[in-house]
C-alpha positions in Angstrom: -10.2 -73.6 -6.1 -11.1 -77.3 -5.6 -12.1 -79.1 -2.6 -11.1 -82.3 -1.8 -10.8 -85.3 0.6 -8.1 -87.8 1.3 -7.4 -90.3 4.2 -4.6 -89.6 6.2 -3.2 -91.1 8.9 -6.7 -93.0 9.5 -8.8 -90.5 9.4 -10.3 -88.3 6.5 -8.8 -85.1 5.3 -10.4 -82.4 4.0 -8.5 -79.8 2.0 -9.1 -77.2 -1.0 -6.2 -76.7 -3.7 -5.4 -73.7 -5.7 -3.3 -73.4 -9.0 -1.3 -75.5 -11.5 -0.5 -78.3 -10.4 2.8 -78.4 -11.5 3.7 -75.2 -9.6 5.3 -74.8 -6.6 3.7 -75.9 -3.5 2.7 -74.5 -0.2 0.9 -76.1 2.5 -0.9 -73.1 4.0 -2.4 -74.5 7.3 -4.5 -72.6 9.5 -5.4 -71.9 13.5 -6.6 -74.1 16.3 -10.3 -73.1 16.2 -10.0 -72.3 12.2 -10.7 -74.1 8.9 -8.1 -73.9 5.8 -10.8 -72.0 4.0 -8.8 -68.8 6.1 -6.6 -69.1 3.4 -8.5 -67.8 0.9 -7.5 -64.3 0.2 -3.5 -65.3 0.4 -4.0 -68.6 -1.5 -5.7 -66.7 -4.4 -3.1 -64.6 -4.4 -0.4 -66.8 -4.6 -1.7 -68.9 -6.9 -2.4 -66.4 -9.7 -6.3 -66.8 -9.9 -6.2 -63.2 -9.0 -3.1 -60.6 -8.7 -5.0 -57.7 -8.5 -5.0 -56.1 -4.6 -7.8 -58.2 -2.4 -11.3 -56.0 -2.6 -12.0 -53.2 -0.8 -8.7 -53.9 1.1 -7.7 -50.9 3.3 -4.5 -49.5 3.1 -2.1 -50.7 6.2 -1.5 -47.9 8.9 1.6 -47.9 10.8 3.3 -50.8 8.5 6.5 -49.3 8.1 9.3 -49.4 5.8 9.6 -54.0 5.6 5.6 -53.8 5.1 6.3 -50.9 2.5 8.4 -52.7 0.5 6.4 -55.8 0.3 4.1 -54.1 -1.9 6.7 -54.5 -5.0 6.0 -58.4 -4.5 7.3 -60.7 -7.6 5.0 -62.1 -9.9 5.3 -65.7 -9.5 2.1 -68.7 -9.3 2.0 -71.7 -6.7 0.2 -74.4 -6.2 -1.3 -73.8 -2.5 -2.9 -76.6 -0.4 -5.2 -75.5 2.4 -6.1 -78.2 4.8 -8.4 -78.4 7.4 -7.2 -80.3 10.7 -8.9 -83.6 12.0 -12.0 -82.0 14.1 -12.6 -78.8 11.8 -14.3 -78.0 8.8 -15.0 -80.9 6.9 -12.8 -82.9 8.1 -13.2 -85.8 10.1 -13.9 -85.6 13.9 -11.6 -88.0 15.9 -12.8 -90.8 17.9 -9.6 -90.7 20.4 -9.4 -87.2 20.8 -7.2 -87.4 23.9 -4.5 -89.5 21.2 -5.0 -87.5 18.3 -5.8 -84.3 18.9 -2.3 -83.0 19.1 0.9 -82.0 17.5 2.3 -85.1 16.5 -0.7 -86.5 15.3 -1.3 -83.6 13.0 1.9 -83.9 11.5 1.3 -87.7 11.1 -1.4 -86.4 8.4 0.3 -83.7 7.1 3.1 -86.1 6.0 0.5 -88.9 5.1 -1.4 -85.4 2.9 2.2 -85.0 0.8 2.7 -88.6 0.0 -0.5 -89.3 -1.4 -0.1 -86.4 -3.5 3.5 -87.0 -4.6 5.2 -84.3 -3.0 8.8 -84.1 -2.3 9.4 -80.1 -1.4 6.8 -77.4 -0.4 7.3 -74.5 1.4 5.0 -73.6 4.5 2.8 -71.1 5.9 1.4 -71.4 9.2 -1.1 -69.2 11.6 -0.7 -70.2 14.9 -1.4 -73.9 15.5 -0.9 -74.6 11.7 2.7 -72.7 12.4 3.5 -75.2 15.3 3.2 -77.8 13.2 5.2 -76.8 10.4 7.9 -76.1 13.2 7.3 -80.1 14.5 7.5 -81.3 10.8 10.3 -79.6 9.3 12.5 -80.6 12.3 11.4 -84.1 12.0 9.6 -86.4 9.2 9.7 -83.6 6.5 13.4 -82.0 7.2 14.7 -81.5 3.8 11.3 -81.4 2.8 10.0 -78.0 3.6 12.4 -75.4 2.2 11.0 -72.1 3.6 8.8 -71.5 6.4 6.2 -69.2 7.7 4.9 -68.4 11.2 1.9 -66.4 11.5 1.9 -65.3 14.9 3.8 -68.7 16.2 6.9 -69.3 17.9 8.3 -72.4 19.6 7.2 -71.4 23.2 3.6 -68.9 23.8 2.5 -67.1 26.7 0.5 -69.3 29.3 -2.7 -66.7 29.8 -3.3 -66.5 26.2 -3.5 -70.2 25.9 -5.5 -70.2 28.6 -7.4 -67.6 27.4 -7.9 -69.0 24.0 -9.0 -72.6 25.8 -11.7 -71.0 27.1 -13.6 -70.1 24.1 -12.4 -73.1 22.3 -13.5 -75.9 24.6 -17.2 -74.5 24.9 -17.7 -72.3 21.8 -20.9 -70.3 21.4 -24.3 -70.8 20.0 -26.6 -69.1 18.0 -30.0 -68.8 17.0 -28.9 -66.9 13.4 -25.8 -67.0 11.5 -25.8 -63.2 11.7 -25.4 -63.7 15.1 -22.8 -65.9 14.6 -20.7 -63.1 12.7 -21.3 -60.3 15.1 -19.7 -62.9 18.0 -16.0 -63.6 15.6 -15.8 -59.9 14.7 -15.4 -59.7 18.6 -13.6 -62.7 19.4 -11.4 -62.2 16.2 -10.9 -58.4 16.5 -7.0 -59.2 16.8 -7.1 -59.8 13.3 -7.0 -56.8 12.8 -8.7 -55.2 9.4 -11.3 -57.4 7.7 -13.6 -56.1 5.2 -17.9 -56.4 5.5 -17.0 -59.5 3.2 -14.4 -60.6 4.1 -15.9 -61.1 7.7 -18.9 -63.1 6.3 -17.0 -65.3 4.3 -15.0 -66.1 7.5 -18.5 -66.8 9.3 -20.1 -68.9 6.3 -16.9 -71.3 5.9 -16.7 -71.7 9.5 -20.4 -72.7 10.7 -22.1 -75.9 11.7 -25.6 -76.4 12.5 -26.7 -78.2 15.9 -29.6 -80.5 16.5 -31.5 -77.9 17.7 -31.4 -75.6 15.1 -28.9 -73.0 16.9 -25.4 -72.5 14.3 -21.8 -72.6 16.2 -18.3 -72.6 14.9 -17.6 -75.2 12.9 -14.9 -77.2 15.0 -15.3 -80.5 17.9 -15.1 -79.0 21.1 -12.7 -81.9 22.1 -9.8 -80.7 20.1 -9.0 -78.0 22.7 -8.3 -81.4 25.2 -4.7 -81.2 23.8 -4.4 -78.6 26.3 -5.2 -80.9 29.1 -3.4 -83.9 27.9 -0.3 -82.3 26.8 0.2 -79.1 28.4 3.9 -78.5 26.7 2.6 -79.5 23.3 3.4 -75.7 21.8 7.1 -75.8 23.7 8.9 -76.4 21.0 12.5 -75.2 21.5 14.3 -78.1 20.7 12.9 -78.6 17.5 13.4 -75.2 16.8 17.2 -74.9 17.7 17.9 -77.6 14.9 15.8 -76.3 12.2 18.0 -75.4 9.3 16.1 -73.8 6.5 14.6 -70.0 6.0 12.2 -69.1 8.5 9.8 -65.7 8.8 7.8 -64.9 11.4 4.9 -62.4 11.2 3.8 -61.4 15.0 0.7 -58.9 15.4 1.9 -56.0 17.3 -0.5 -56.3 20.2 -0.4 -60.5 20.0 -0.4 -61.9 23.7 0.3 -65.0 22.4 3.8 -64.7 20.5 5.5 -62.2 23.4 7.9 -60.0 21.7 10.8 -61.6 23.8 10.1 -64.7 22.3 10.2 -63.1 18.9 13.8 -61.8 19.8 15.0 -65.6 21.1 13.3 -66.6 18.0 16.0 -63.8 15.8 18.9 -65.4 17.9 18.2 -69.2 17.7 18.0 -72.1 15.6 17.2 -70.3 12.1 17.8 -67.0 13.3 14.0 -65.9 11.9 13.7 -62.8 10.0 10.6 -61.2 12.2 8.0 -58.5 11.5 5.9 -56.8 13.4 2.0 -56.2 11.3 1.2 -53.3 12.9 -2.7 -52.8 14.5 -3.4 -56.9 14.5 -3.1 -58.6 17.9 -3.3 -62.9 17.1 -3.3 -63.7 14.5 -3.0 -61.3 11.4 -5.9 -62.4 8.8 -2.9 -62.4 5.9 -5.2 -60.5 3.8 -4.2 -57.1 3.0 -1.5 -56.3 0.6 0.9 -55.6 2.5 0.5 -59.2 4.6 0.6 -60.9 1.4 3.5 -59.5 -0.1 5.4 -59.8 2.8 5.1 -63.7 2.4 4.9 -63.9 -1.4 8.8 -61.6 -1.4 9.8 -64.6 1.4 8.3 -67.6 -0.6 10.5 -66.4 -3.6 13.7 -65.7 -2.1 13.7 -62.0 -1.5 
């Protein structure tokens, strides 16, 4: 893994890569109140710097027979970029977050990301927000570009109390006095995730923390970013640019998600790209894409099976 920094669209980009770089890319882009560094366990994966079974990984209840035969998973390397949106992680807070925190300016830097680096076709995995904009891009400035996709618990429309429900953590999110405390607060908030290992769950924590003046540690995001949902309310209704997408998409929606409703999932099956969906079973929004079975499901897709 290698971390990195690049100016995009104005403002700098931080993002780690994985692989050879003369493999086959995927942008792996993460949640709204995430960093790319969520990533970690399917990125490894997929880029060959380990193909054993993620550690200490329980086996998946209830998966059935699509999650079973993900197991049998090809053995091919890719080159997987992880970014981390304008206002999380390392990258760059936004001075106009009312202008730039927001779909369209997300995929300003995602296609700004590809140029810099040279390249010309990538395939795309997504958890929630990071899903929304791989929707927005491949419909637009990357069409042609992005071959296969991936949603992780994102559609092109999502249920109104979730959003709501998921604003108001975002806007005003929590602070500690110990980082410990900090972990016991996202195994609740982030219980829909479904399994994650005792490491697993403090690597999460440690990759996504930020010190305050006063010495209390909070998530490591600007509050600000959730103002999308005031300034553009529709942002995540995304129909239209669904109905022309032309290119593979699968969706992955937790069972118990009350953000991706399952009628949406079944719109999703008859529209536009006519998704292949799955159902991870015991993982509400959004499945952590680190057990086996999660993985294989997207590393059978990403080849073509």
């Amino acid at each position: 893994m290698k971390s990195n920094y690049l100016r995009c669209a104005g403002r700098e980009l931080h993002y780690v890569e994985w692989g050879a770089p003369q493999a086959e890319v995927v942008i792996a882009w993460h949640g709204l109140a995430r960093t790319g560094r969520d990533m970690d366990e399917i990125a490894r994966h997929l880029s060959g710097e380990r193909r054993a079974a993620p550690s200490s990984t329980a086996p998946p209840r209830g998966g059935g027979r699509r999650e079973a035969e993900a197991l049998g998973a090809p053995d091919k390397r890719w080159r997987v970029i992880c970014p981390d949106t304008v206002g999380r992680g390392l990258s760059q807070w936004s001075p106009l977050p009312a202008q730039e925190y927001c779909l369209d300016f997300y995929v300003r830097q995602a296609v700004d990301l590809l140029q810099q680096l040279g390249i010309e076709r990538c395939h795309w995995l997504g958890t929630s927000m990071g899903g929304a904009i791989g929707t927005v891009a491949a419909a637009g400035p990357l069409r042609g570009c992005i071959e296969r996709l991936v949603l992780n618990d994102n559609g092109p429309s999502l249920a109104p109390k979730a959003i709501e429900r998921i604003r108001s953590y975002a806007g005003a999110p929590a602070a500690f006095d110990t980082v410990t405390e900090l972990e016991a607060y996202f195994r609740s908030v982030y219980a829909p995730y479904g399994w994650l290992s005792d490491e697993q769950w403090r690597r999460l924590t440690e990759t996504s923390v930020r010190r305050l003046p006063d010495g209390r540690v909070t998530p490591h995001y600007d509050p600000a970013m959730a103002q999308q949902f005031i300034h553009r309310p529709d942002d995540y209704e995304r129909w239209a640019e669904w109905d022309s997408l032309e290119l593979p998409v699968l969706c992955l929606r937790g069972e118990h998600s009350d953000l991706l409703l399952r009628e949406t999932t079944e719109q999703m099956r008859l529209r536009g790209p006519r998704a292949a969906v799955v159902e991870i079973a015991d993982c509400g929004h959004a499945p952590a894409l680190n057990t086996v079975a999660q993985i294989g499901l997207v590393e059978r897709f990403l080849a073509g099976y």
